[in-house]
C-alpha positions as CSV (number, residue, x, y, z in Angstrom):
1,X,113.0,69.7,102.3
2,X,112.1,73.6,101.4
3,X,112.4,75.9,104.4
4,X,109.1,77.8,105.6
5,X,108.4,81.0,106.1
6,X,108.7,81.4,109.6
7,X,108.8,85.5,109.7
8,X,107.1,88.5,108.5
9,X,108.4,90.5,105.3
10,X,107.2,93.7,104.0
11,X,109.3,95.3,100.5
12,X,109.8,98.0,98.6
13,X,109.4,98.1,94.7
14,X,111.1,101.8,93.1
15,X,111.4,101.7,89.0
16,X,111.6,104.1,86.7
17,X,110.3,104.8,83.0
18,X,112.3,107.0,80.2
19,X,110.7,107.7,77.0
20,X,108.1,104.9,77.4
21,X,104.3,104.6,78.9
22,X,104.2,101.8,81.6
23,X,100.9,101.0,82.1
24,X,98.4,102.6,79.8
25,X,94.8,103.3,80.6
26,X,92.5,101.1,78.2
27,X,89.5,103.6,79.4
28,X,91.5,106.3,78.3
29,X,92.7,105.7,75.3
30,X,95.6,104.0,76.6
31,X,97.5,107.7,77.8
32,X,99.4,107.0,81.4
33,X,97.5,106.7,84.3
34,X,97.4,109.8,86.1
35,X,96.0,111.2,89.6
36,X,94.1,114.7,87.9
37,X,93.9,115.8,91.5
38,X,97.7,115.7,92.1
39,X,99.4,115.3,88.8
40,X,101.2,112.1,90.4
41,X,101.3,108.8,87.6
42,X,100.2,105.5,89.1
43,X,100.4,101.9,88.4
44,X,98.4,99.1,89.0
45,X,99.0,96.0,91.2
46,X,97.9,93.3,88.2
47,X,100.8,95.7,86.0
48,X,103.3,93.9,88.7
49,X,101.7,90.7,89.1
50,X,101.8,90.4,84.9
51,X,105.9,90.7,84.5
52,X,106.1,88.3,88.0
53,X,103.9,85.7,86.9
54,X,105.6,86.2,82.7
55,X,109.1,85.8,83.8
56,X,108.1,82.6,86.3
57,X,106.7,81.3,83.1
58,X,109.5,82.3,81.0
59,X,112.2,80.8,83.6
60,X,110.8,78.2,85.6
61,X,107.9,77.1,82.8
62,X,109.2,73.3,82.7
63,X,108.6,73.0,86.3
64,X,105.2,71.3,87.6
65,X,105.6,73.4,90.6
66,X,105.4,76.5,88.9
67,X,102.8,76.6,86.1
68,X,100.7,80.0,85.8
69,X,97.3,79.8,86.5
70,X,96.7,83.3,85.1
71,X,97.9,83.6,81.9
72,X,96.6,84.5,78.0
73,X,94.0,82.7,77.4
74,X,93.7,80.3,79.4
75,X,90.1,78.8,80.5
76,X,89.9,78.5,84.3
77,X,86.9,76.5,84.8
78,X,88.6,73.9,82.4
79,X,92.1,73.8,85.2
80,X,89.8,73.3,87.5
81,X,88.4,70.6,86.0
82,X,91.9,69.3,85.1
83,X,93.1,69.3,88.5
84,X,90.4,66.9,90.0
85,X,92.1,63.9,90.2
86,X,90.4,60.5,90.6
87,X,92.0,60.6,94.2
88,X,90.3,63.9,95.1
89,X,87.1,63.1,93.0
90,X,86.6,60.1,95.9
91,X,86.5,61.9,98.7
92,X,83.0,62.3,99.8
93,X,82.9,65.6,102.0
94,X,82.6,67.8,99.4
95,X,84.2,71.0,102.0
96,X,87.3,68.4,102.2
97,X,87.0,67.6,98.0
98,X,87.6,71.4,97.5
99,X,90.2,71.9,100.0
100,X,92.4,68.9,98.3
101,X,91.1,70.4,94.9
102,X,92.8,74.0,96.4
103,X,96.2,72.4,97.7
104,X,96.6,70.7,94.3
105,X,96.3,74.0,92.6
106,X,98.4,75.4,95.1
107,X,101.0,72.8,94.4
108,X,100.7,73.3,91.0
109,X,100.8,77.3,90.0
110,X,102.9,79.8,91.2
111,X,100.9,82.1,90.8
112,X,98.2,80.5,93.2
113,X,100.3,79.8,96.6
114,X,101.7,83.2,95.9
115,X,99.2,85.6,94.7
116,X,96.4,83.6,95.5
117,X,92.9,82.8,93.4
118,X,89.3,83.3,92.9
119,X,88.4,79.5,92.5
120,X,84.9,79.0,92.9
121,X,83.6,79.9,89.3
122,X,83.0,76.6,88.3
123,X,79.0,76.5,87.8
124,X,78.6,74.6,84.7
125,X,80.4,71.7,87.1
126,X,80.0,72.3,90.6
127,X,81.4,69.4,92.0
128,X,84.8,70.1,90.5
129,X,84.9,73.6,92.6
130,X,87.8,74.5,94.9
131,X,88.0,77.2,97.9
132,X,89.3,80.4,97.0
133,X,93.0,81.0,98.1
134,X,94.0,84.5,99.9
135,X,97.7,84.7,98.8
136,X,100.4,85.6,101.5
137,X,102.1,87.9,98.6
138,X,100.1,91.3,98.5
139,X,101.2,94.0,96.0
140,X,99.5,97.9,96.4
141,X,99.4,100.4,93.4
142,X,102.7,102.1,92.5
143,X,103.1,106.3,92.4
144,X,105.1,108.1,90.9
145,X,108.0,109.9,93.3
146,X,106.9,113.4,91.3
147,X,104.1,114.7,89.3
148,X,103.8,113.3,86.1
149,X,102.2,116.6,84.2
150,X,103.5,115.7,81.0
151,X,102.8,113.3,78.9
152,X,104.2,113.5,75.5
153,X,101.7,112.4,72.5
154,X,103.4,111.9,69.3
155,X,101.6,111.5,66.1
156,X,102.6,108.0,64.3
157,X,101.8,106.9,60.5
158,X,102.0,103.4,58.9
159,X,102.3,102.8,55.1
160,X,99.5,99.8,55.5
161,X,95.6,99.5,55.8
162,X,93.6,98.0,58.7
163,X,91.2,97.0,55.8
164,X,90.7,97.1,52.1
165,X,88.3,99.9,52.0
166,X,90.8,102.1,53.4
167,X,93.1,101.4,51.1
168,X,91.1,101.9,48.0
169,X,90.4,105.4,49.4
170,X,92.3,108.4,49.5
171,X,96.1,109.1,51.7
172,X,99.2,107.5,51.5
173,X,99.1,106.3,55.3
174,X,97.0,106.0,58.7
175,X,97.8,108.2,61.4
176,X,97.9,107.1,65.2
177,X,99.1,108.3,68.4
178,X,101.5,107.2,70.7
179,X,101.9,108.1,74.7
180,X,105.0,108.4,76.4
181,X,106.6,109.9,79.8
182,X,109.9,111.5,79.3
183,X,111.2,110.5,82.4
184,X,109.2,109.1,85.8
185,X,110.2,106.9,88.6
186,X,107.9,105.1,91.2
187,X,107.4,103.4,94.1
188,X,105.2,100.4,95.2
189,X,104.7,98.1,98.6
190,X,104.1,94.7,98.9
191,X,103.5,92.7,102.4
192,X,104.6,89.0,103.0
193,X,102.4,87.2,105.5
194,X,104.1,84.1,106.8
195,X,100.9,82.1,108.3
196,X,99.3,82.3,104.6
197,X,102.2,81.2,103.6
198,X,102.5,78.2,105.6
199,X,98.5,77.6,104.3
200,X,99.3,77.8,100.5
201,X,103.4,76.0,100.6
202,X,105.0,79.6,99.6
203,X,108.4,78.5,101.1
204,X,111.5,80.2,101.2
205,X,112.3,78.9,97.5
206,X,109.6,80.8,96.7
207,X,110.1,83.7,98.2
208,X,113.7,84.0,96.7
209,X,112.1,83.6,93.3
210,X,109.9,86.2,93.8
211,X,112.7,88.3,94.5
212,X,114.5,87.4,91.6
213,X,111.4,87.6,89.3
214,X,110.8,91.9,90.6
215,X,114.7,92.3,90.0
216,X,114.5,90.8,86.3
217,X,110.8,91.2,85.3
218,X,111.3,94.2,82.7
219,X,114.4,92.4,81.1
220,X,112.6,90.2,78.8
221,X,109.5,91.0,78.5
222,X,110.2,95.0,76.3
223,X,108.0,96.3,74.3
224,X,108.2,99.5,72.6
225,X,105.2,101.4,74.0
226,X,106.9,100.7,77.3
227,X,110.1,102.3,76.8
228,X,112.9,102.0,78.6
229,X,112.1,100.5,82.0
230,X,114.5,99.3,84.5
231,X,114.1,98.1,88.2
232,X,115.8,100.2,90.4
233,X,115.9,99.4,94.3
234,X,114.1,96.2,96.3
235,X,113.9,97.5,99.7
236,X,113.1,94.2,101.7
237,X,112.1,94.2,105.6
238,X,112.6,91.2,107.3
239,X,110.8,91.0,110.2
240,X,112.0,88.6,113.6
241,X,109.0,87.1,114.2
242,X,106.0,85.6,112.3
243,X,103.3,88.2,113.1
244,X,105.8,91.4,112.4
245,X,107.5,93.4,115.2
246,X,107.1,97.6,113.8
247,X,104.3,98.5,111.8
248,X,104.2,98.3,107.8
249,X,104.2,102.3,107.0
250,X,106.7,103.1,109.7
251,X,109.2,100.4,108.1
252,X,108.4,102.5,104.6
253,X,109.0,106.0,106.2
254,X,112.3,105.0,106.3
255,X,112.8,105.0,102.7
256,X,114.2,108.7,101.4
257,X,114.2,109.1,97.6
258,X,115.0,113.2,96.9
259,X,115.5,115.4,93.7
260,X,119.0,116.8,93.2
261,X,118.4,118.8,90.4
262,X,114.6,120.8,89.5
263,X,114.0,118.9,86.1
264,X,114.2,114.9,86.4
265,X,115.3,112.8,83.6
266,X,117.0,110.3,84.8
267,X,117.5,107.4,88.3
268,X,121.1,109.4,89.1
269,X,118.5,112.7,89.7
270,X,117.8,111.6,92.7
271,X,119.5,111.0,96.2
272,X,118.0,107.7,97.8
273,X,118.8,106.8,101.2
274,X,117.0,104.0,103.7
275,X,117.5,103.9,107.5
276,X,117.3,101.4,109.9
277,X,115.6,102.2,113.1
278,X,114.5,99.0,114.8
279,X,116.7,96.4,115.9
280,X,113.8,93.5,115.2
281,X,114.0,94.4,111.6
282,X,116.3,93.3,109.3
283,X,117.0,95.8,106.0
284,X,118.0,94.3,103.2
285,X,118.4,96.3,99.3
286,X,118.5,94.3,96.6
């Protein structure tokens, strides 16, 4: 039988970007996503949670324990319809039909007993609704170490036509543009709670996975627009007990990542160093 969860874990996510735009800002005509106040680049938690859930599809998609629950276009009313089985359709509390209707889906996606789920959208059939799910995996927004000031806009051509007309006109080409960061690493947090854990089944088996899925999650999923990008540290805290022993952002302080050189282009340009101050926390760098 899988191992629970019995203690707290808090990590540390730092990757890095050359030549490549990691998560472009659709509102923005896809350019990085900066802070304008501080110059600092930033990352969204649903960026992270894409490459997870992608390379737990990619690896561990003929598994019924680890479907995706969020993934291209898929219809979530319709899995929630498909998860209803005739044992859950007959039982008559309908607060006890959607908590079996949640452990199923629990059971089910990875994505769900990890990240957890909005599931209560199901209005067109009401009786096939299940609780929402607060996952014990939480992932912030990642910064960047150092301002981000410049981001590089090169002008791109094609030799073909979006459409007909424009190709019965004038020019030889369309012209587009493509962002990039020459070089920019960041940094991200993510918080393990153990009691949701024990609530949705995220077990130790799990949690490994998750581990291996951040290590590995830019490997084979490359696109051009996203350059090259390459996980650098996981800085896991492993707490002794179930609740957590020191504070979240005290663990984090002890992370040191500094510049040893003024212009930054690449991981080695930087000296990174992590201490371990408390003797109920367990430091691990993967």
């Amino acid at each position: 039988m899988t191992k629970k969860l019995e203690n707290k874990y808090d990590f540390a996510i730092i990757f890095d970007v050359k030549n490549g735009n990691p998560n472009g800002d659709p509102d923005n005509d896809n350019t990085p996503r900066i802070d304008i106040e501080t110059g600092h680049g930033y990352t969204t938690d649903v960026f992270i949670k894409r490459r997870i859930r992608d390379y737990i599809q990619l690896t561990q998609g003929n598994k019924n324990t680890h479907d995706i629950f969020i993934k291209n276009r898929a219809v979530i009313n319709n899995m929630l319809n498909e998860i209803q089985s005739e044992e859950i359709q007959a039982i008559k509390n309908k607060h006890e039909r959607m908590d079996a209707a949640r452990d199923a889906l629990c059971d089910k996606y990875y994505d769900v007993r990890t990240f957890g789920a909005v599931l209560s959208t199901n209005k067109d059939n009401p009786e096939n609704k299940a609780t929402n799910v607060t996952g014990p995996v939480q992932i912030t927004f990642c910064d960047s170490i150092d301002p981000i000031n410049v981001d590089t806009s090169n002008t791109i051509t094609r030799v073909c036509y979006t459409t007909q007309k424009k190709a019965d006109g004038e020019g030889e080409s369309e012209i587009g543009v493509k962002h990039n960061i020459p070089y920019a690493a960041y940094i991200g947090y993510g918080f393990i709670s153990s009691p949701l854990a024990n609530k949705t089944g995220f077990n130790i088996d799990d949690l490994n996975l998750l581990f291996e899925s951040l290590k590995n999650m830019f490997e084979n999923t490359r696109t051009a627009s996203k350059g090259m990008m390459t996980m650098r540290k996981i800085v896991v805290f492993k707490h002794k007990s179930q609740f957590g022993n020191v504070p979240s952002a005290e663990l984090f302080e002890q992370i040191e990542i500094k510049k040893n050189k003024e212009i930054i282009r690449n991981w080695q340009d930087y000296d990174f160093n992590v201490e371990n101050k408390y003797d109920n926390v367990e430091i691990k760098v993967i």
